[in-house]
C-alpha atoms as an extended CHARMM CRD file, in Angstrom:
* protein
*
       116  EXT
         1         1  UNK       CA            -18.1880000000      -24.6130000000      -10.1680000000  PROA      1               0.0000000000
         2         2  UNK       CA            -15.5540000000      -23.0460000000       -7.7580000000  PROA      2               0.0000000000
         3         3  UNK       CA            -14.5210000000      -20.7380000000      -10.0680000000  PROA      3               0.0000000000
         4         4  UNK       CA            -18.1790000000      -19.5210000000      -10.8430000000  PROA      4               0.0000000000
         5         5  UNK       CA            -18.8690000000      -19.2250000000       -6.9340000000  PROA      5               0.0000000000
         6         6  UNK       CA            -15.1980000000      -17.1080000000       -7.0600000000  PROA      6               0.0000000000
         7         7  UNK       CA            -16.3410000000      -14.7490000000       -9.9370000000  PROA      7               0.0000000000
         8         8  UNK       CA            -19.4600000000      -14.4730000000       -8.2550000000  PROA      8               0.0000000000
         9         9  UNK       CA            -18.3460000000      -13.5520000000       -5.0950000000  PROA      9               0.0000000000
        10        10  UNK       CA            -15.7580000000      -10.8240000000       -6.5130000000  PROA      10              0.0000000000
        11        11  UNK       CA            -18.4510000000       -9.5520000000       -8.6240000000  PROA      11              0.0000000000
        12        12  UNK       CA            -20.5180000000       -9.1780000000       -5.4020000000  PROA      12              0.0000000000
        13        13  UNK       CA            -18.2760000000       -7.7360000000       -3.2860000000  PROA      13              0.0000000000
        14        14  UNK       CA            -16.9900000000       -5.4220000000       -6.2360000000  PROA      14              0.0000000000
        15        15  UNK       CA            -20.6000000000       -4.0840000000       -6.3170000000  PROA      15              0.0000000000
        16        16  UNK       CA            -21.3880000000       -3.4740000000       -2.7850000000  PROA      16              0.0000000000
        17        17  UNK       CA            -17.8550000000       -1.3760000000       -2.6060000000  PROA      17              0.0000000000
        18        18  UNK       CA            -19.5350000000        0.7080000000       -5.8190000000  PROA      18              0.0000000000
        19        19  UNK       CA            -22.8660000000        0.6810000000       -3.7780000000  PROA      19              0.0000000000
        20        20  UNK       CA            -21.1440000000        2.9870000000       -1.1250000000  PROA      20              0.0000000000
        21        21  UNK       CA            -20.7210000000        5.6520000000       -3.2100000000  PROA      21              0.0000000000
        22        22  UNK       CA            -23.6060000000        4.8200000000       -4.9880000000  PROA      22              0.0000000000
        23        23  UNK       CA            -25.8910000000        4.7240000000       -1.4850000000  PROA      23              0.0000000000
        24        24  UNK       CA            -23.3880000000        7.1770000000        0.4340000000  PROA      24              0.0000000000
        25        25  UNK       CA            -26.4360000000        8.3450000000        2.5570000000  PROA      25              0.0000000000
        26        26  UNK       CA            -27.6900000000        4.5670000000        2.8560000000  PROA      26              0.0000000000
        27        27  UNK       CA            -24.1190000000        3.4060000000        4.0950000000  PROA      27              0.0000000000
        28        28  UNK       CA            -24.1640000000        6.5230000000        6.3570000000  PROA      28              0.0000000000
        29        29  UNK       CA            -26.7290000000        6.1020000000        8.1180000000  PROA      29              0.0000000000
        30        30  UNK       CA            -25.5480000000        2.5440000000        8.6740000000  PROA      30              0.0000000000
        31        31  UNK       CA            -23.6330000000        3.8150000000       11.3470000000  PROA      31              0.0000000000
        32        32  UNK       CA            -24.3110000000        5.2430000000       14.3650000000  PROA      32              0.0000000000
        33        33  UNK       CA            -24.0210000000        9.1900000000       14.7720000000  PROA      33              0.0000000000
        34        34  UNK       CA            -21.5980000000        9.4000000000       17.5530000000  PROA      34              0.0000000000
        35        35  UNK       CA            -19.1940000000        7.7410000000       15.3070000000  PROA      35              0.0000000000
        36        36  UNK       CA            -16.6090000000       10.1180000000       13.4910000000  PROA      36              0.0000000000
        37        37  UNK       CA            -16.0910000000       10.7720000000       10.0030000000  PROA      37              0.0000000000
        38        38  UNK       CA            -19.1870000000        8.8890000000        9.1110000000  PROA      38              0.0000000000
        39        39  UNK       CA            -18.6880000000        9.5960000000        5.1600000000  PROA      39              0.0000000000
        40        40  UNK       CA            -14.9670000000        9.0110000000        4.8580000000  PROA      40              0.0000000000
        41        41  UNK       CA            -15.8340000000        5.8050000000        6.5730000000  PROA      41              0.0000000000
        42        42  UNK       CA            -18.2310000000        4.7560000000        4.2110000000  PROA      42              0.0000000000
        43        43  UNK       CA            -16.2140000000        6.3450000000        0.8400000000  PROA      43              0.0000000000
        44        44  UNK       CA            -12.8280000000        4.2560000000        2.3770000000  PROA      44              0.0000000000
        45        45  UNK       CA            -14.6350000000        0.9360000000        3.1350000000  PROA      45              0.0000000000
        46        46  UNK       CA            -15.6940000000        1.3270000000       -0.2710000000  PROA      46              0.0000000000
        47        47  UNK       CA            -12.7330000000        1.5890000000       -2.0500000000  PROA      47              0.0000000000
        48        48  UNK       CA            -11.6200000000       -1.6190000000       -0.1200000000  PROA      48              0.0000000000
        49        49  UNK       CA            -14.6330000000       -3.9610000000       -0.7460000000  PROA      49              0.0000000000
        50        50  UNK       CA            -13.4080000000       -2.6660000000       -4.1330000000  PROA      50              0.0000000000
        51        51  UNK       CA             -9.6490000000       -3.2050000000       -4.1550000000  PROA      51              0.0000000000
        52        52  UNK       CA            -10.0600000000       -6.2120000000       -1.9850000000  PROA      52              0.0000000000
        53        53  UNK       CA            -12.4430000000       -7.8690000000       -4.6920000000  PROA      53              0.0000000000
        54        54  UNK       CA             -9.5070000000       -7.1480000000       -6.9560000000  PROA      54              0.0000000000
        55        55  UNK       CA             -7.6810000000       -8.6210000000       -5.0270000000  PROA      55              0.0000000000
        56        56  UNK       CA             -9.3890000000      -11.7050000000       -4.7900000000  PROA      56              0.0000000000
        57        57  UNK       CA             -9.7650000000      -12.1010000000       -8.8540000000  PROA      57              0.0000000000
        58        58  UNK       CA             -5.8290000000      -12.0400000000       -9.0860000000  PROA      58              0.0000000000
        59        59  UNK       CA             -4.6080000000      -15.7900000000       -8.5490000000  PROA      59              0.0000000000
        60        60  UNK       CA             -1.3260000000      -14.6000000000       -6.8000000000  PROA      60              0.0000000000
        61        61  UNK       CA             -3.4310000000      -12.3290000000       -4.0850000000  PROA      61              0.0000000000
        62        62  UNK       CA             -6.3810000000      -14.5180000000       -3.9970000000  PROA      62              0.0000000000
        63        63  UNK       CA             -5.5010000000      -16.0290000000       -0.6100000000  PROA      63              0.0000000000
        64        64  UNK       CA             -4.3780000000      -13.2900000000        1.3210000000  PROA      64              0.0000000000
        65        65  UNK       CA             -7.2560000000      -11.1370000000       -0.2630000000  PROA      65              0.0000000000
        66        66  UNK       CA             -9.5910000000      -13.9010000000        0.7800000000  PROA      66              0.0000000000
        67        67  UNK       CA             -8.4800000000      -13.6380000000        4.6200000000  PROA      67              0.0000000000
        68        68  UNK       CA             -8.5070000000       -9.7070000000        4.6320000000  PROA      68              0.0000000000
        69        69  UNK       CA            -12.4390000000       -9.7590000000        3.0950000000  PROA      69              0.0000000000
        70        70  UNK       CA            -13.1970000000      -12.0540000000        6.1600000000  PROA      70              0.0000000000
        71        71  UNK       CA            -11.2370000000      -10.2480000000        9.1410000000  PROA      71              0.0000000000
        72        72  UNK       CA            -13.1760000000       -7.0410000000        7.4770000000  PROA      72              0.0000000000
        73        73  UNK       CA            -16.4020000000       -8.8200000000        7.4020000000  PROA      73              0.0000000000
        74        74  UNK       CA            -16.1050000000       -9.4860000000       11.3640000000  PROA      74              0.0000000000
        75        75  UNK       CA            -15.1260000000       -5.9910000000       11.7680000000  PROA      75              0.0000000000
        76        76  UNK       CA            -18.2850000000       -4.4160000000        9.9030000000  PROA      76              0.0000000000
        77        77  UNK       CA            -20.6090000000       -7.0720000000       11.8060000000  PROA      77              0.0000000000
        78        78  UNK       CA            -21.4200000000       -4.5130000000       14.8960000000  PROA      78              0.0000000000
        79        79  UNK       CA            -22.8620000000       -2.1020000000       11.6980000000  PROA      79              0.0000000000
        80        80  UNK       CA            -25.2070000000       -4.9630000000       11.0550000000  PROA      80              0.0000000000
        81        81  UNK       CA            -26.4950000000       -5.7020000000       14.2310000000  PROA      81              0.0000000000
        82        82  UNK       CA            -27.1160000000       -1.4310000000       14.9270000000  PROA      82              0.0000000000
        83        83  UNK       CA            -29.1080000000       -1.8390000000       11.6150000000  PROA      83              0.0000000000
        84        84  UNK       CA            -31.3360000000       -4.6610000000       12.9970000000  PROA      84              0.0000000000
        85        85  UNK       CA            -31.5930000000       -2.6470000000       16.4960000000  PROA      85              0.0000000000
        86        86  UNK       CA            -32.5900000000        0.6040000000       14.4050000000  PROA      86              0.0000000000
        87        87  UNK       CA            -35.0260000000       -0.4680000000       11.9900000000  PROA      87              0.0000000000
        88        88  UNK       CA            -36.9850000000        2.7360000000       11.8320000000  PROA      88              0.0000000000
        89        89  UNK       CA            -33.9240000000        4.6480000000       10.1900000000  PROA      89              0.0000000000
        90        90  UNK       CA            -34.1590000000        2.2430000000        7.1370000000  PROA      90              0.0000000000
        91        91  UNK       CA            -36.5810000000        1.2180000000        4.5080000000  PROA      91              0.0000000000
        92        92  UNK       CA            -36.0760000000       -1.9020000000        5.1300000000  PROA      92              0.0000000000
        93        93  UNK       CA            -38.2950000000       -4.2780000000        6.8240000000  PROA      93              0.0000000000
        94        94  UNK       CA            -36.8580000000       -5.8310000000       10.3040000000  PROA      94              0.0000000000
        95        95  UNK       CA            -37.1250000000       -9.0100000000        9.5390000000  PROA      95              0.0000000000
        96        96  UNK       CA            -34.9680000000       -8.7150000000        6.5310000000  PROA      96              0.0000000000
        97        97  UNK       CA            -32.2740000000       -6.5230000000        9.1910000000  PROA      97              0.0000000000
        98        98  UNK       CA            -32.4470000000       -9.7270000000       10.8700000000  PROA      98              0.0000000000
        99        99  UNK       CA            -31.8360000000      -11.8050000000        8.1930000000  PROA      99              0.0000000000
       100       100  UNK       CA            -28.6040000000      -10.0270000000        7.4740000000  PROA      100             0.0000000000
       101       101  UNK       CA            -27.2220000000      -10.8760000000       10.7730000000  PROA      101             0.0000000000
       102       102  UNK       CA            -26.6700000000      -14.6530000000        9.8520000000  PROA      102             0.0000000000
       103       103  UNK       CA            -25.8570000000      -14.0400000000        5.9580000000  PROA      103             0.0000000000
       104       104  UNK       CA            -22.7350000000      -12.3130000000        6.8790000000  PROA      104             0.0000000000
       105       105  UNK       CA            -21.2150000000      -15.4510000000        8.5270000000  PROA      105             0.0000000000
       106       106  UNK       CA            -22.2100000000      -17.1220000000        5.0870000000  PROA      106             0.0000000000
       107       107  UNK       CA            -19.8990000000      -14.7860000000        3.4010000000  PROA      107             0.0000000000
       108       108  UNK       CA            -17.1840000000      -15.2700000000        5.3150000000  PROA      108             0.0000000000
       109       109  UNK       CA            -17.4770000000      -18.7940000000        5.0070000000  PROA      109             0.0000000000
       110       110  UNK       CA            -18.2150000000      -18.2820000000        1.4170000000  PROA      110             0.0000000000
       111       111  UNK       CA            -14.5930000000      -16.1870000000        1.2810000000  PROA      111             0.0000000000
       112       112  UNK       CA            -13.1680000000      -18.5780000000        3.1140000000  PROA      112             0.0000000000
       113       113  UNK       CA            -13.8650000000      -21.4450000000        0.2380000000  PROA      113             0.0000000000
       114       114  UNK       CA            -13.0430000000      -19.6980000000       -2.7850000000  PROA      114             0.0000000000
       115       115  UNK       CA             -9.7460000000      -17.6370000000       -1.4790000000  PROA      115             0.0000000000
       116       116  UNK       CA             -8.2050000000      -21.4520000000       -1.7540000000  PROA      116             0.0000000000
C-alpha cells in the first residue's frame, strides 16, 4: 500500500509540474502582479515539481526529495491563500479556493509518509 500511495504521489506531483506549462496563464495568474518574473516563476517551479517527483521515485533520493517537496510546499502556501482572497480572477468556485488551503498540509504530510 505504501508504495501505491508513493507512485501516486510522484505521479501527482509529476503532473502538476507538467500542468505549469500546460496552464502557464492559470499558474500566472496564481500570483500576484507586483511579483517579478511571473512566467519564469511558474516555467521554474515547474521543472522542480518535475525533477523533485523524480526525485522522489529514485530509492537513493527518495528522502531528501521527500523533505525538499515539503519545505517547497510551505513556500508556495502564500500563492494559495492569494487564490482564495482573489476568487474573481479564477474559474474556480471559492469554496473550492478554500478547500485548497487545508489540502496542502495533507500533502505535506502525505510527502512526509512516503519519502521514508
Amino acid at each position: 500500500m505504501k508504495k501505491i500511495a508513493l507512485y501516486a504521489f510522484c505521479l501527482f506531483f509529476a503532473a502538476a509540474g507538467v500542468g505549469h506549462f500546460l496552464l502557464d496563464s492559470f499558474f500566472i495568474l496564481a500570483m500576484p502582479e507586483w511579483v517579478p518574473f511571473r512566467p519564469a516563476i511558474v516555467y521554474i517551479s515547474g521543472i522542480m515539481e518535475i525533477l523533485l517527483a523524480l526525485g522522489l521515485f529514485l530509492k537513493q533520493t527518495r528522502e531528501r526529495a521527500g523533505m525538499l517537496i515539503s519545505i517547497f510546499l510551505v513556500l508556495v502556501f502564500p500563492v494559495n491563500i492569494y487564490m482564495a482572497l482573489t476568487p474573481e480572477n479564477f474559474d474556480l468556485s471559492p469554496a473550492a479556493l478554500w478547500i485548497r488551503l487545508p489540502l496542502q498540509l495533507v500533502l505535506i504530510w502525505w510527502v512526509l509518509k512516503v519519502r521514508k
